[in-house]
C-alpha positions as CSV (number, residue, x, y, z in Angstrom):
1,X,-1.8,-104.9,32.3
2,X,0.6,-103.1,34.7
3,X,3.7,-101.2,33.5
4,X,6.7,-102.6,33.4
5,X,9.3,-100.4,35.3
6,X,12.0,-99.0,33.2
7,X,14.6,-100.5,35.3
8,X,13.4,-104.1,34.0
9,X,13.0,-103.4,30.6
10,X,15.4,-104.6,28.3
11,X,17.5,-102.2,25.8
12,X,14.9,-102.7,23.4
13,X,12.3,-102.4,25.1
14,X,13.5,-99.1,26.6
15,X,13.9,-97.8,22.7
16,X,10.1,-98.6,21.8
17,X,8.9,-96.6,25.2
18,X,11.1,-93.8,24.1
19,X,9.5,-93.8,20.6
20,X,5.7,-94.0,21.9
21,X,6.5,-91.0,24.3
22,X,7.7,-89.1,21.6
23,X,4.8,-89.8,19.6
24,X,2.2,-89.1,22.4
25,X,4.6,-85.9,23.0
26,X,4.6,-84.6,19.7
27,X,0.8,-85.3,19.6
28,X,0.2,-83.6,22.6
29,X,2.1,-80.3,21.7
30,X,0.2,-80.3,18.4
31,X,-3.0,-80.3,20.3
32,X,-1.8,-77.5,22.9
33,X,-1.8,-79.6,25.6
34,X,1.4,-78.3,27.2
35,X,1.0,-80.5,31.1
36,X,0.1,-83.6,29.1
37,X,3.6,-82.6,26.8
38,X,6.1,-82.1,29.8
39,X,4.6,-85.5,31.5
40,X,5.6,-87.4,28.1
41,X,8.7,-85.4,27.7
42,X,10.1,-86.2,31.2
43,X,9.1,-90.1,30.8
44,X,11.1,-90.1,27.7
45,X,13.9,-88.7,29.7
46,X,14.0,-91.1,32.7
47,X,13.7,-93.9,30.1
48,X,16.8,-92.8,28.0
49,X,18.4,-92.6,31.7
50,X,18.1,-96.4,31.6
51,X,19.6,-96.5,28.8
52,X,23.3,-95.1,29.7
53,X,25.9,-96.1,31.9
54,X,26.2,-93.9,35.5
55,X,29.8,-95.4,35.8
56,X,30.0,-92.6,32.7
57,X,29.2,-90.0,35.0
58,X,32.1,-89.2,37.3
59,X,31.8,-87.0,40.9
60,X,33.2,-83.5,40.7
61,X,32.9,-83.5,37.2
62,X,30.8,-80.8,35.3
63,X,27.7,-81.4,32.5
64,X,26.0,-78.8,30.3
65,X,22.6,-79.6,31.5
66,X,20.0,-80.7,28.2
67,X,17.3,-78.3,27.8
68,X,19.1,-75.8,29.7
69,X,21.4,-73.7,27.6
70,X,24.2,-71.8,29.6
71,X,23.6,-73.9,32.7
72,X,26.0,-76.3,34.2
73,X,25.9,-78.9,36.7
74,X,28.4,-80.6,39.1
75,X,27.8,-84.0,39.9
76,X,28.5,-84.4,43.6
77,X,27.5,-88.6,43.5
78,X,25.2,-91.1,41.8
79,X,22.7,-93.1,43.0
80,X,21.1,-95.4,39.9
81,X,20.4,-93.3,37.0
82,X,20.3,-90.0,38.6
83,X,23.3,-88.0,39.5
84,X,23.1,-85.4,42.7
85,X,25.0,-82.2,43.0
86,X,24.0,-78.3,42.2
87,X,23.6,-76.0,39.1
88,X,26.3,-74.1,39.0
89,X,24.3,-70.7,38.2
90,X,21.9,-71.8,41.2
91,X,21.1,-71.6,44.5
92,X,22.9,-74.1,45.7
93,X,20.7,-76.0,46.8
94,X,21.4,-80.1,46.4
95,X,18.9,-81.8,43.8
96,X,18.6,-84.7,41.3
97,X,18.8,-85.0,37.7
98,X,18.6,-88.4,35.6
99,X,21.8,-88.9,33.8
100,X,20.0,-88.2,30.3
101,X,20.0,-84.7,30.9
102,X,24.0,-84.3,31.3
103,X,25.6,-83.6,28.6
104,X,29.5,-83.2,28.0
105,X,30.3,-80.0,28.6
106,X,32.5,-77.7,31.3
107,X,35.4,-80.6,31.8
């Protein structure tokens, strides 16, 4: 059977993927496997990505980033689900993060 990319599952779908990751995540943790953990935790992630609107996301506007307390990001533009700009407490340096991880914040 070959995976489905998250991009062509339906809501639904998208829900029971989150819910499985979590479980093997939460399994995972309990059995100290920390690489196996972060894999299932960043899967979960992209697939809540899929799961929001990027029209939500607007350029020049500044998210708390999820996981990252004190750190802020400003969206520069979007491209699908993941919105490019820079941490404001970092280097600088352009990257990507999927749309899940902003959270209102700095506005």
């Amino acid at each position: 059977m070959s995976e489905k990319r998250y991009s062509a599952m339906t809501p639904h779908e998208l829900q029971q993927e989150i819910a499985q990751l979590s479980e093997k995540a939460r399994k995972a943790e309990q059995m100290g496997m920390v690489n196996e953990f972060a894999v299932l935790e960043r899967k979960a992630v992209m697939a809540k990505a899929y799961l929001l609107d990027p029209d939500d996301f607007k350029p020049g506007s500044i998210y708390a980033i999820d996981g990252a307390p004190g750190s802020y990001f400003k969206v520069e533009y979007l491209n699908g689900v993941f919105a490019w700009g820079y941490r404001l407490d970092g280097n600088g340096n352009e990257e990507a993060l999927p749309i899940s991880m902003l959270k209102e914040g700095k506005n």
